[in-house]
C-alpha positions as CSV (number, residue, x, y, z in Angstrom):
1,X,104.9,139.0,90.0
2,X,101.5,139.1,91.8
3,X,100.6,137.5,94.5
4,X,98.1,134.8,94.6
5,X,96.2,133.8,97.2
6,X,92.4,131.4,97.4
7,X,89.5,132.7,99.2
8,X,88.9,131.3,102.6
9,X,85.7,130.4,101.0
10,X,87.8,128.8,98.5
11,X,89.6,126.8,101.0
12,X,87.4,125.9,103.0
13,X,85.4,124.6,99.5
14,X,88.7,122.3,98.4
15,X,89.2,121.0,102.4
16,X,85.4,119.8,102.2
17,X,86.0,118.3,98.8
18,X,89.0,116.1,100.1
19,X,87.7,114.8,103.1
20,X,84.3,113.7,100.9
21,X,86.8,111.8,98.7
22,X,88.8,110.3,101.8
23,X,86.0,109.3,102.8
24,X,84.4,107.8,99.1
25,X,87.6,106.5,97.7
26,X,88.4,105.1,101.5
27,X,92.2,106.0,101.2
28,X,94.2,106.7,104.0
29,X,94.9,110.6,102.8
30,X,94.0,113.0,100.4
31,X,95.9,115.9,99.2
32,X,94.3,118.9,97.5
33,X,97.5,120.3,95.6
34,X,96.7,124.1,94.0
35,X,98.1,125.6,91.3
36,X,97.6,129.5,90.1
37,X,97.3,129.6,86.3
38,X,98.4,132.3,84.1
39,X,95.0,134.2,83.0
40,X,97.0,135.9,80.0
41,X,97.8,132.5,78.4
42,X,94.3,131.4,78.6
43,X,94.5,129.3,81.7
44,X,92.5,129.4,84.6
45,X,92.7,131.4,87.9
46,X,93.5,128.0,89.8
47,X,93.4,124.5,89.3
48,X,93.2,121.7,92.1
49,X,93.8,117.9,92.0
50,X,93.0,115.5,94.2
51,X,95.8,113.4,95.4
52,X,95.7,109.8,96.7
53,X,98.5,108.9,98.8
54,X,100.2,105.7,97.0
55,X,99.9,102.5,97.4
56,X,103.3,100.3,97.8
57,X,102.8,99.4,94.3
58,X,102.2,102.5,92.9
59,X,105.7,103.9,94.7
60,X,107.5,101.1,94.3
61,X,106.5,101.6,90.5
62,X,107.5,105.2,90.8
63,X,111.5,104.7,92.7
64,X,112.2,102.1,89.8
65,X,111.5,104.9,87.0
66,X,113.0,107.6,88.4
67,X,116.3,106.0,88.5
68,X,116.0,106.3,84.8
69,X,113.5,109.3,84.4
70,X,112.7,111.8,86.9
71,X,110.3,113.5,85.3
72,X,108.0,110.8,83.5
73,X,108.4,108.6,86.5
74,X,106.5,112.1,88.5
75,X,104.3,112.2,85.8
76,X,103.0,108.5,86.3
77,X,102.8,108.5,89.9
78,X,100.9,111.6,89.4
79,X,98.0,110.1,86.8
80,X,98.5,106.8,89.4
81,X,97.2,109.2,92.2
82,X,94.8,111.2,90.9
83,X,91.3,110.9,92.4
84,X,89.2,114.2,91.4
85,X,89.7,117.8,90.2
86,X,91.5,119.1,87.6
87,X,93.0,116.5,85.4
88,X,94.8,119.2,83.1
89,X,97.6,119.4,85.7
90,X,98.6,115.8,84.8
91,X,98.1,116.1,81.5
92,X,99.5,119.9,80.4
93,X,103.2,119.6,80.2
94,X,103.4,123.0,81.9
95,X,101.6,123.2,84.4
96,X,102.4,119.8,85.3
97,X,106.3,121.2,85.2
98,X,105.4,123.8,86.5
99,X,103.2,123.8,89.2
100,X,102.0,119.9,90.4
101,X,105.3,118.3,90.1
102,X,107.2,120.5,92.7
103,X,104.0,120.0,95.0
104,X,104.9,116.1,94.7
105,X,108.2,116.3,95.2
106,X,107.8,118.3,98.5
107,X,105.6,116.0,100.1
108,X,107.3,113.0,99.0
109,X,110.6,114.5,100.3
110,X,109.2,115.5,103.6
111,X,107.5,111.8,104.0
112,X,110.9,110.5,103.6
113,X,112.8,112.7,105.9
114,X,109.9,113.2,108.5
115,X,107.8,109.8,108.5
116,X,106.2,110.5,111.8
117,X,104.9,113.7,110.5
118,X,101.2,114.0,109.9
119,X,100.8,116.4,107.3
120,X,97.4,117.3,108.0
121,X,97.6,118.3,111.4
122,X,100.6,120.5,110.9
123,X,100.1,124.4,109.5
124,X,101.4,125.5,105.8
125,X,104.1,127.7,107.7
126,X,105.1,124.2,109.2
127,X,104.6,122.2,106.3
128,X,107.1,125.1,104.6
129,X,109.8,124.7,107.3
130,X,109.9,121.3,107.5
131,X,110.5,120.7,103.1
132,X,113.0,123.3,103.4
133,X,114.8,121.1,106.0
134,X,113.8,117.9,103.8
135,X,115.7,119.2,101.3
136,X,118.5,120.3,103.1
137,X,118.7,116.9,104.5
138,X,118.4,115.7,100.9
139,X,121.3,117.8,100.0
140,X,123.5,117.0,102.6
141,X,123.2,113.1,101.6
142,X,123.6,113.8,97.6
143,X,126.9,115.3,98.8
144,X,128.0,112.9,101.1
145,X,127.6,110.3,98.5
146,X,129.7,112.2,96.2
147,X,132.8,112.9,98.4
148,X,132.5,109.3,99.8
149,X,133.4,107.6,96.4
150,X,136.7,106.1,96.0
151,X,138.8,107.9,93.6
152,X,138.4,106.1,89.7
153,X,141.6,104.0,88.8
C-alpha cells in the first residue's frame, strides 16, 4: 500500500480555505477532513470537506440516533456539518465508510475525552496521540460497563 501524502502547497491551499469559511459561515471551528481516493476505481487523488463543528441541536440529534444506528446517525451529522468541498464524501457510501466517518469519530472521541483541548493549535502527531488515548479511554469504560452488570436472574 502506497503512501499518500498532500503537497505543502496543497495544505497550505485547504488551511486558507477553512479559515475563509470560519470566517463566512461565522462558526466557531472548521475542520478540513482529507481523504486519498483510489485512482484505479475512478476516484480522485483526494477529496476534502469542510466541517462545521455542531451545534447542540445538531449533536443532540446525532447521540439520539446512534443509540439505534451508528452509522446513519454519522452519516446525518455529517450532511448536518458540511460547509464546502467535496460533498461525494457524504454522499458515496464508500468513501463515506471508508474514509470521512473514522475522521468524525476521532474528533468526536477526542472532544469527549479531552474537552480542554484545542485542536487547532495542537500538531497531527499530537492530535494522533491523543485519539489513540481517547479510545483507549473509550475502551476501558465499554469494559467497565460490561463487568459491572449484575449477573441476569
Amino acid at each position: 500500500m502506497e503512501d499518500k501524502n498532500l503537497t505543502l502547497e496543497q495544505e497550505a491551499q485547504i488551511k486558507e480555505k477553512a479559515a475563509a469559511l470560519k470566517a463566512e459561515k461565522k462558526t466557531r471551528k472548521v475542520y478540513p477532513m482529507v481523504v486519498f481516493g483510489d485512482t484505479d476505481c475512478g476516484e480522485k487523488e483526494f477529496y476534502v470537506a469542510y466541517m462545521g463543528e455542531p451545534t447542540f441541536p445538531q449533536f443532540s440529534k446525532f447521540m439520539a440516533a446512534s443509540k439505534k444506528d451508528e452509522v446513519n446517525a454519522m452519516r446525518q451529522l455529517a450532511r448536518d456539518c458540511f460547509l464546502d468541498g467535496d460533498k461525494e464524501l457524504v454522499d458515496n457510501e464508500s468513501l463515506f465508510l471508508f474514509g470521512l466517518m473514522s475522521q468524525l469519530s476521532e474528533i468526536i472521541t477526542t472532544r469527549h475525552y479531552f474537552p480542554g483541548v484545542h485542536l487547532d493549535s495542537i500538531t497531527d502527531e499530537e492530535f494522533a496521540m491523543l485519539s489513540e488515548e481517547a479510545l483507549w479511554l473509550h475502551q476501558q469504560v465499554l469494559v467497565s460497563r460490561l463487568t459491572l452488570q449484575p449477573p441476569s436472574p
